[in-house]
C-alpha positions in Angstrom: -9.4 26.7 -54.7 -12.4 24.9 -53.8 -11.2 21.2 -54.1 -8.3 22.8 -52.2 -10.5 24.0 -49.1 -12.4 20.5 -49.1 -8.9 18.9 -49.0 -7.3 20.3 -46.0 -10.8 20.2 -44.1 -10.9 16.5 -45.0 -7.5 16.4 -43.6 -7.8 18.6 -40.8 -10.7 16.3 -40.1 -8.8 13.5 -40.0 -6.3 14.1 -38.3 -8.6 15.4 -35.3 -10.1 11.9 -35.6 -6.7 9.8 -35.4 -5.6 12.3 -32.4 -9.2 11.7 -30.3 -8.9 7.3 -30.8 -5.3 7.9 -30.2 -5.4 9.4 -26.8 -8.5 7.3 -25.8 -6.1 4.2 -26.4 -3.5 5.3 -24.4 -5.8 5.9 -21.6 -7.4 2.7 -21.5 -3.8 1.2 -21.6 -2.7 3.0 -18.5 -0.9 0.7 -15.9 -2.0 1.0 -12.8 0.0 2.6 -9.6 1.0 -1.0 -7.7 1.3 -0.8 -4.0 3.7 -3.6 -3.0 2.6 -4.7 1.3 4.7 -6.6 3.2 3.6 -8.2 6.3 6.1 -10.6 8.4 3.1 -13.9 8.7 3.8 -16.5 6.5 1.0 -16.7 3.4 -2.0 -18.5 4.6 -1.7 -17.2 7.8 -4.9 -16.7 10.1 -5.9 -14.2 10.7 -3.4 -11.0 9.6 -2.1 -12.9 5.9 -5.9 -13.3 5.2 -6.6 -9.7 7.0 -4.4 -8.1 4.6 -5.6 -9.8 1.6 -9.4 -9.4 1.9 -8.1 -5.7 2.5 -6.7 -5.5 -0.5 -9.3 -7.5 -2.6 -11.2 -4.6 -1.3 -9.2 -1.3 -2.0 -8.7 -3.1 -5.3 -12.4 -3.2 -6.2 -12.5 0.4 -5.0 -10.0 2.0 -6.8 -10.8 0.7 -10.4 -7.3 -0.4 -12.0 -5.8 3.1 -11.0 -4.0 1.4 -7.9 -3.4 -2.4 -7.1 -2.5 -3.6 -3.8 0.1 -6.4 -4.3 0.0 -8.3 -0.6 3.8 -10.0 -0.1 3.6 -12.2 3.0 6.1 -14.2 5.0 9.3 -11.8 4.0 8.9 -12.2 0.1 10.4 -8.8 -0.5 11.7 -7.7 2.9 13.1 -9.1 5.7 12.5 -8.3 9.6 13.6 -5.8 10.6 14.1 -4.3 7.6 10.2 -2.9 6.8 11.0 0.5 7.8 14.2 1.2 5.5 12.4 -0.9 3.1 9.6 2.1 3.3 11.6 4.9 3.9 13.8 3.7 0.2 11.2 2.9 -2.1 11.5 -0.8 -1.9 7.8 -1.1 -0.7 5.2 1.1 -0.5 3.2 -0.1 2.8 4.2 -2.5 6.3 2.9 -4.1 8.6 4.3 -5.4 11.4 4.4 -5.1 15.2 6.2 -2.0 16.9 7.1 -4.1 19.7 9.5 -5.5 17.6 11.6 -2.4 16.8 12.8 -1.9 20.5 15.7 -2.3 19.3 15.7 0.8 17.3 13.9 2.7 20.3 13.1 1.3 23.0 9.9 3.3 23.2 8.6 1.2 20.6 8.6 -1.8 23.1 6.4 0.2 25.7 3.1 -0.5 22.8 3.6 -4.4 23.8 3.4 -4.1 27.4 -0.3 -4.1 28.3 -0.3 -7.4 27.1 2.0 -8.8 30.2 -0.9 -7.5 32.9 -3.3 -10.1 33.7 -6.4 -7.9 33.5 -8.0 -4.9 32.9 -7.3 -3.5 36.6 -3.6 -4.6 36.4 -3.0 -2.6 33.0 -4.9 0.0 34.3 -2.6 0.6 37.8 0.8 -0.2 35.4 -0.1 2.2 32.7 -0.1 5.0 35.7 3.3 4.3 36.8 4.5 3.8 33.2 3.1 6.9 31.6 6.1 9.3 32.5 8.4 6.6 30.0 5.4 7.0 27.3 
């Protein structure tokens, strides 16, 4: 009865061993979540490719192998003007790109481009009044 006992502790022992290096593998094996970022710029680009990747580098560093940000530059895995579908599917996880662009989807969009035909300050100041009922 005794050598029994000593047996099935040994084995229960065991087997609580096997179990704890078991799981502790398979959390060190974990793949991290990747977070695919497309940007429209070809690669090498200065200054949004190189933005986007010391961004990364950064949220990288940060996040310890749980997430990776994967920077795809110049259309590698979507093409303009398809960022948004590409988002709203699954195909990517993050964009970036201007709105301006999308006018043709709403022409709304277009209206975040326009201070940038004023010559100043003043100017985009006095055409922002008369444009803000569009806005």
């Amino acid at each position: 009865m005794e050598k029994t006992l000593t047996f099935l502790s040994v084995l229960a022992m065991t087997f609580f061993l096997v179990s704890a290096i078991d799981s502790g593998t398979a959390m060190a094996q974990k793949k991290p979540v990747v977070i695919r970022h497309v940007l429209p710029t070809p690669e090498g680009d200065y200054p949004q490719t190189f933005r986007d990747k010391e961004m990364a580098k950064r949220f990288n560093e940060r996040a310890k192998s749980e997430y990776v940000i994967e920077v795809h530059a110049g259309g590698a895995l979507a093409k303009l003007p398809e960022y948004f579908d590409a988002v709203r599917i699954g195909a990517v996880e993050m964009e970036f790109s201007n709105w301006g662009m999308f006018s043709f989807l709403d022409p709304r969009m277009g209206l975040l481009e326009t201070p940038f035909l004023f010559n100043n300050n003043h100017a985009t100041s006095a055409g922002m009044k008369l444009l803000l009922p569009l806005i």
